[in-house]
C-alpha positions as CSV (number, residue, x, y, z in Angstrom):
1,X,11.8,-8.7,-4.3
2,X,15.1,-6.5,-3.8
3,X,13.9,-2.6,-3.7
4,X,15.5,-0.5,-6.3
5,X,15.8,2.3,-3.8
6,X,18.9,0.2,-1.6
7,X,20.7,1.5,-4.4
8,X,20.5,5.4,-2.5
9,X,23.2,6.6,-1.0
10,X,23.8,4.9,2.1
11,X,21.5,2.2,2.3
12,X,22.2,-1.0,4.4
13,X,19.8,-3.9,3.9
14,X,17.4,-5.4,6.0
15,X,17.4,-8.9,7.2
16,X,14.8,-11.7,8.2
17,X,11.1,-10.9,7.6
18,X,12.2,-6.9,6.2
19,X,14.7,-8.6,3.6
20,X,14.1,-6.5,0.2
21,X,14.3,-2.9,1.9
22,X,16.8,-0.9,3.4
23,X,16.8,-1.4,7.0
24,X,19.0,2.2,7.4
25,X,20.7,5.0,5.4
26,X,23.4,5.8,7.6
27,X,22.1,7.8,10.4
28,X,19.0,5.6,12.3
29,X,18.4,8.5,14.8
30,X,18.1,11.5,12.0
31,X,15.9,9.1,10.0
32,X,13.4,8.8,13.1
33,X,13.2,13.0,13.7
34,X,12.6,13.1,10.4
35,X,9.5,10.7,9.7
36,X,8.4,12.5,13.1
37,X,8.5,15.4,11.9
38,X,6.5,15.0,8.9
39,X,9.3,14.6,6.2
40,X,10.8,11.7,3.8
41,X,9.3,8.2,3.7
42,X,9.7,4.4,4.4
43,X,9.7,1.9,1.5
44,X,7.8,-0.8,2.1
45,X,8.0,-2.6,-1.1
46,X,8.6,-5.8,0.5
47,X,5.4,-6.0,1.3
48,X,2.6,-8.1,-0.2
49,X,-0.6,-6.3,-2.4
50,X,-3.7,-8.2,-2.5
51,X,-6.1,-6.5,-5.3
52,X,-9.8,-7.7,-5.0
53,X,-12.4,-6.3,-8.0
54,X,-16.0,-7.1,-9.2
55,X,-19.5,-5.9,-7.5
56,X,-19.9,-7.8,-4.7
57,X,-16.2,-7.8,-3.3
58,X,-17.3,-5.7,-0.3
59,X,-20.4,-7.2,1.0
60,X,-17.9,-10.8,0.4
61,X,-14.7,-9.9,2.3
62,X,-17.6,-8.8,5.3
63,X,-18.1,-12.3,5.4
64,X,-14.7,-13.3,6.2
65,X,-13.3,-10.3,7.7
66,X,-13.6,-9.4,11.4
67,X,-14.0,-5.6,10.2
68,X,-17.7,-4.3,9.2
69,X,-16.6,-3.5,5.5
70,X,-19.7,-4.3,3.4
71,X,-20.4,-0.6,3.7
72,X,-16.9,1.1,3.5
73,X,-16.4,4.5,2.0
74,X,-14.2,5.1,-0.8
75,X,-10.7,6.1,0.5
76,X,-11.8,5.2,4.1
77,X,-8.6,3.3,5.7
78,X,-9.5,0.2,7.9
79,X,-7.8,-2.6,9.5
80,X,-8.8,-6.3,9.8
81,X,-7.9,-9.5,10.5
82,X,-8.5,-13.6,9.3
83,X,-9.1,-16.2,12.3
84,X,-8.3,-19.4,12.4
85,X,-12.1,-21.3,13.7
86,X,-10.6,-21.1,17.0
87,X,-9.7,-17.4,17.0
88,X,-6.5,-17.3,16.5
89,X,-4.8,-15.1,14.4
90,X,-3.6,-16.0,10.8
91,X,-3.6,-12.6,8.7
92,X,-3.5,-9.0,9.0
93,X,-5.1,-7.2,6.5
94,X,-4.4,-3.0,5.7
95,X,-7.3,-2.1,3.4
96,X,-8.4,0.8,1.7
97,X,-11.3,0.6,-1.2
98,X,-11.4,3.3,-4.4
99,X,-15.1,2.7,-5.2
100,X,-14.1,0.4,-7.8
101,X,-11.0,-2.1,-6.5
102,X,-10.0,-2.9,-3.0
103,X,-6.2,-2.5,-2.3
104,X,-4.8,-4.6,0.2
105,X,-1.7,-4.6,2.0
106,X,0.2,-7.8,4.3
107,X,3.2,-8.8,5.9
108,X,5.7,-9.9,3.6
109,X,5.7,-13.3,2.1
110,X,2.0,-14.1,3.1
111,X,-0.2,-12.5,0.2
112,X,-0.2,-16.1,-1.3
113,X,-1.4,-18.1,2.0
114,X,-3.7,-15.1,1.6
115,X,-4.8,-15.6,-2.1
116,X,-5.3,-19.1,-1.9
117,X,-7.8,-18.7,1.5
118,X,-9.8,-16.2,-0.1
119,X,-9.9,-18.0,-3.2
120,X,-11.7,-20.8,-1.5
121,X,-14.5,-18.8,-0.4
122,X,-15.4,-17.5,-3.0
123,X,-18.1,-20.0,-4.2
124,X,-20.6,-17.8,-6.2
125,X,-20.1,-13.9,-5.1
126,X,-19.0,-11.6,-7.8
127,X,-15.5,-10.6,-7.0
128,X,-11.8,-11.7,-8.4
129,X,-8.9,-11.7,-5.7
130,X,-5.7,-10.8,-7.2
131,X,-1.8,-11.1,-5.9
132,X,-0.6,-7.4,-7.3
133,X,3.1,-7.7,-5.0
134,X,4.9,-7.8,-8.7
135,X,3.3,-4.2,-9.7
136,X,2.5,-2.5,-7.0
137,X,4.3,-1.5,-3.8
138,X,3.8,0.2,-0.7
139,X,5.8,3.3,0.6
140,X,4.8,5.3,3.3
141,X,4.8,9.1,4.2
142,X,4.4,10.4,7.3
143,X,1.6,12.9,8.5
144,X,2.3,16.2,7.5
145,X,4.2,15.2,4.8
146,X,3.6,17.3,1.2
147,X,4.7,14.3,-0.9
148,X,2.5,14.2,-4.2
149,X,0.3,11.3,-4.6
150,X,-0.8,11.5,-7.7
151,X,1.0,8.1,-8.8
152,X,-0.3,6.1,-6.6
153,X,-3.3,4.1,-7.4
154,X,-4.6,4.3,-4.2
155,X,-4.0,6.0,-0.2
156,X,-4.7,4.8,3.0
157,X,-5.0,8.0,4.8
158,X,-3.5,7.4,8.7
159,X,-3.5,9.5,11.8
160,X,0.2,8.9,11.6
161,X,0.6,8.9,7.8
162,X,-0.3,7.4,4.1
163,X,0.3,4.1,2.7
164,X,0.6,4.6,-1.0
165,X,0.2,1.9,-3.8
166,X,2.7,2.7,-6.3
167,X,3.3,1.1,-9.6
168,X,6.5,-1.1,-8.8
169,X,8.3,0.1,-11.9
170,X,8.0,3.5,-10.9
171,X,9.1,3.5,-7.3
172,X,12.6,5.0,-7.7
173,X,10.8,7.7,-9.9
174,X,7.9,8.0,-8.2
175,X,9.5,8.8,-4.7
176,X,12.5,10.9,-5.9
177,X,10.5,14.2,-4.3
178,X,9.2,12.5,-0.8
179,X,12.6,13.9,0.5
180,X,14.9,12.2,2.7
181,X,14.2,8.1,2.7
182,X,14.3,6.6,6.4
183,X,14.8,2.9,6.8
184,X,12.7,0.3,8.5
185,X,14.2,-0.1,11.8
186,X,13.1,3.7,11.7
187,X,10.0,3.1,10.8
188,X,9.2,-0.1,13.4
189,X,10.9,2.5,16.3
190,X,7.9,5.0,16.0
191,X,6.0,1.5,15.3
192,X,6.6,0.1,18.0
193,X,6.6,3.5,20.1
194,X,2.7,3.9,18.9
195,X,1.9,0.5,20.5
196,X,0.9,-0.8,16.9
197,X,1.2,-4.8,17.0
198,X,2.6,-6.5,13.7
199,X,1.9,-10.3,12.3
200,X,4.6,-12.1,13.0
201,X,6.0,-10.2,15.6
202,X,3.3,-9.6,18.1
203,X,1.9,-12.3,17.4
204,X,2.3,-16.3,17.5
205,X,0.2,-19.7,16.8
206,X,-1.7,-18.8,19.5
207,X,-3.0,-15.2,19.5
208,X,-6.3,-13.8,19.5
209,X,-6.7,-10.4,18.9
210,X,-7.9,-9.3,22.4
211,X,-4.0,-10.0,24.1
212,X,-2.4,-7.3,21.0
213,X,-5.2,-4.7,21.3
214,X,-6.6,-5.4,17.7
215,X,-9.8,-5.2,18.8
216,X,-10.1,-1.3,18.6
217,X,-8.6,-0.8,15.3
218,X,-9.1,-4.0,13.5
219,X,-12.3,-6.1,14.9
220,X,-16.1,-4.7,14.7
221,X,-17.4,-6.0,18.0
222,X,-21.3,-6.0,16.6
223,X,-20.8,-8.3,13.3
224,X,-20.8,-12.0,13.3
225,X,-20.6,-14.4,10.4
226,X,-16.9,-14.7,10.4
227,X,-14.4,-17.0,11.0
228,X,-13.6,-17.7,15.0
229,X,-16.1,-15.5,16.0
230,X,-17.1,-17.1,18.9
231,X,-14.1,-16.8,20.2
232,X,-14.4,-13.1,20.1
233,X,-17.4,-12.6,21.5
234,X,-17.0,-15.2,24.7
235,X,-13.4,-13.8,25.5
236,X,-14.5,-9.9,25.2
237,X,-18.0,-11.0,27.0
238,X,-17.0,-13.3,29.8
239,X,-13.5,-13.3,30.5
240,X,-10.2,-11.6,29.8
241,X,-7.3,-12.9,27.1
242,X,-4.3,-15.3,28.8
243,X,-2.0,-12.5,27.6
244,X,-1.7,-9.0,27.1
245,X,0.7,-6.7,25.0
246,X,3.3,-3.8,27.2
247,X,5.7,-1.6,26.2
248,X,8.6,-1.7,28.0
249,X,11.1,1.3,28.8
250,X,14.7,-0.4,28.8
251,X,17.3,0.2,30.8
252,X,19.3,2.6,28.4
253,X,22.9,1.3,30.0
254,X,22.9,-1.8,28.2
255,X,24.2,-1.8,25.0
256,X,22.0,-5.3,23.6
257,X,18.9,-4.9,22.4
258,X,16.7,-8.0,23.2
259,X,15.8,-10.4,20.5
260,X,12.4,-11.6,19.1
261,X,11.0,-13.9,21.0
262,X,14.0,-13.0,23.9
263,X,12.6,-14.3,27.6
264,X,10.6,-12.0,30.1
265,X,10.7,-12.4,33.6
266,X,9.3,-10.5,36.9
267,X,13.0,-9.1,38.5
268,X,13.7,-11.8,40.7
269,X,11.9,-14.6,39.6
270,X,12.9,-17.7,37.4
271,X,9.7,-19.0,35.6
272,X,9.4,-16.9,32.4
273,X,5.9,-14.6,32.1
274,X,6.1,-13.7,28.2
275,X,8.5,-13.0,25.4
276,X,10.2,-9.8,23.7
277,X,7.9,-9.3,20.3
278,X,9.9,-6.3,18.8
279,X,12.5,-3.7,20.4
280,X,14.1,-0.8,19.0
281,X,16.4,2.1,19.7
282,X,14.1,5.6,19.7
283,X,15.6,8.7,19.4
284,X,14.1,10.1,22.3
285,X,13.0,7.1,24.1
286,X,15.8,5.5,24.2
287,X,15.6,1.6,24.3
288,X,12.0,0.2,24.1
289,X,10.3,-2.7,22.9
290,X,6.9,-4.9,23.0
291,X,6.5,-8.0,24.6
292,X,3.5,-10.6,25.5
293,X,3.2,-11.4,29.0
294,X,0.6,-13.1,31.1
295,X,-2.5,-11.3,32.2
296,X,-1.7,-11.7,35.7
297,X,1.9,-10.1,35.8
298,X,1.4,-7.2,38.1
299,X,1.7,-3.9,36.5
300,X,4.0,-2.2,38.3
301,X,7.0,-5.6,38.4
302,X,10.1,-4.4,36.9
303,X,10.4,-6.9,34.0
304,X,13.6,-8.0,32.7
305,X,13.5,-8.6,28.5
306,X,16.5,-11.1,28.1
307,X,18.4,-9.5,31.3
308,X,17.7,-6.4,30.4
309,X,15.2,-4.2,33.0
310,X,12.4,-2.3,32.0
311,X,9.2,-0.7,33.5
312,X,5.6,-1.5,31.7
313,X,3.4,0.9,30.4
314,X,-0.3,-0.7,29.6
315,X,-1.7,-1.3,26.8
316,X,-4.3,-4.2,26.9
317,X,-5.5,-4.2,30.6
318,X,-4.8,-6.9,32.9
């Protein structure tokens, strides 16, 4: 769906997986200072909303879901995910339930896949799962920010912000006082900057929650009866993941950013250790990105991300 908002002033669309939104306004760096500083907004309209209703949809979605969420307080933000029976991630969910409907948010494009999963399991619980993408949409407001919510039909309520669901036909309406609108590539720098892993981007065929640091915000260690659980539990309990997620500082003299997916290497070795997952120009930072390496790459190697040096900061131990 194309965003009525890349008709601001400005705006320059987004490409690949962000198509639909604008990825800038003009000025990347102001638009950064300006989400960190508690002002304007990111549409996220692209996307998907996953609505699920009817008594029991809680105590259900606990089932599949590695989050503990049969018990979830109203307007109580949570994270999970759905494994594949090996473990290997296949959807990020961003919940948030009003007491009577949960509101779900995922990565563009996958809300059906999502649908159609859930739908399967249903069997005989009480609930009805719901693809909402066509009238609601997802903007988000940074912390501090004094944008009115009343709109939306539901907020998830963030240390670094609020998702809000707002009707679709409203958006250009609805957001016209949430200030000064910052694109994506905005948004994924202090993304990316908060060590927050994406679908998609962090993450490949192969992942397990462990090497992208999902188990803190998105797994509930002490709940079973979920898909690929086992996997879970035997890598937290005897062993460590095959790869782990860094942050890399770039070298600020080159003037390429490296791609998705872009080689990693040790400085002065051949064999590749990992792969570039996002990158992004910070305004204070300067170059940075994310990338998967092995668990064994020493901490302190200077890595090179397609050619390009950078120094790790940890985020999943090694």
């Amino acid at each position: 769906m194309k965003s009525p908002l890349l008709a601001l002033p400005g705006a320059v669309a987004a490409e690949g997986p962000d198509e639909g939104v604008a990825a800038h306004y003009g000025d990347l760096f102001r638009e950064q200072r300006e989400l960190a500083a508690g002002r304007g907004f990111t549409d996220l309209s692209h996307r998907g909303v996953i609505t699920v209703t009817g008594p029991d949809r809680l105590s259900w979605l606990h089932l599949l879901l590695t989050q503990h969420v049969s018990d979830l307080p109203p307007q109580q933000a949570t994270e999970a995910l759905v494994l594949s029976p090996h473990g290997h991630v296949e959807h990020a969910l961003y919940l948030v339930d009003d007491g009577a409907t949960t509101w779900i948010h995922v990565e563009p494009g996958t809300a059906p896949a999502l649908v159609k999963y859930l739908e399967s399991m249903k069997f005989w619980n009480r609930a009805e799962v719901a693809d909402a993408t066509a009238d609601w949409a997802v903007v988000f407001v940074p912390a501090g920010s004094t944008a009115p919510a009343d709109r939306a039909a539901a907020v998830r309520e963030l240390p670094w912000g609020r998702d809000l669901f707002l009707p679709r036909a409203e958006l250009a309406e609805a957001t016209a006082e949430f200030g000064p609108a910052a694109g994506v590539w905005a948004y994924e720098a202090l993304r990316i900057e908060g060590h927050r892993p994406r679908l998609g981007f962090e993450t490949d065929h192969r992942t397990i929650p462990h090497e992208v640091d999902w188990l803190g915000s998105a797994v509930h260690l002490n709940k079973g009866c979920y898909r690929g659980q086992e996997t879970v539990a035997r890598v937290h309990n005897l062993g460590r993941p095959p790869r782990r997620l860094v942050f890399l500082h770039l070298d600020g003299t080159e003037e390429k950013l490296p791609a998705h997916g872009a080689e990693v290497r040790v400085d002065g070795q051949e064999r590749p250790v990992g792969f570039v997952t996002s990158a992004a120009r910070h305004h204070e930072l300067g170059p940075v990105a994310l990338a998967l390496v092995k668990r064994n790459t020493p901490v302190d190697a200077v890595l090179l991300a397609d050619g390009v040096p950078g120094s790790q900061d940890v985020i999943v131990p090694a």
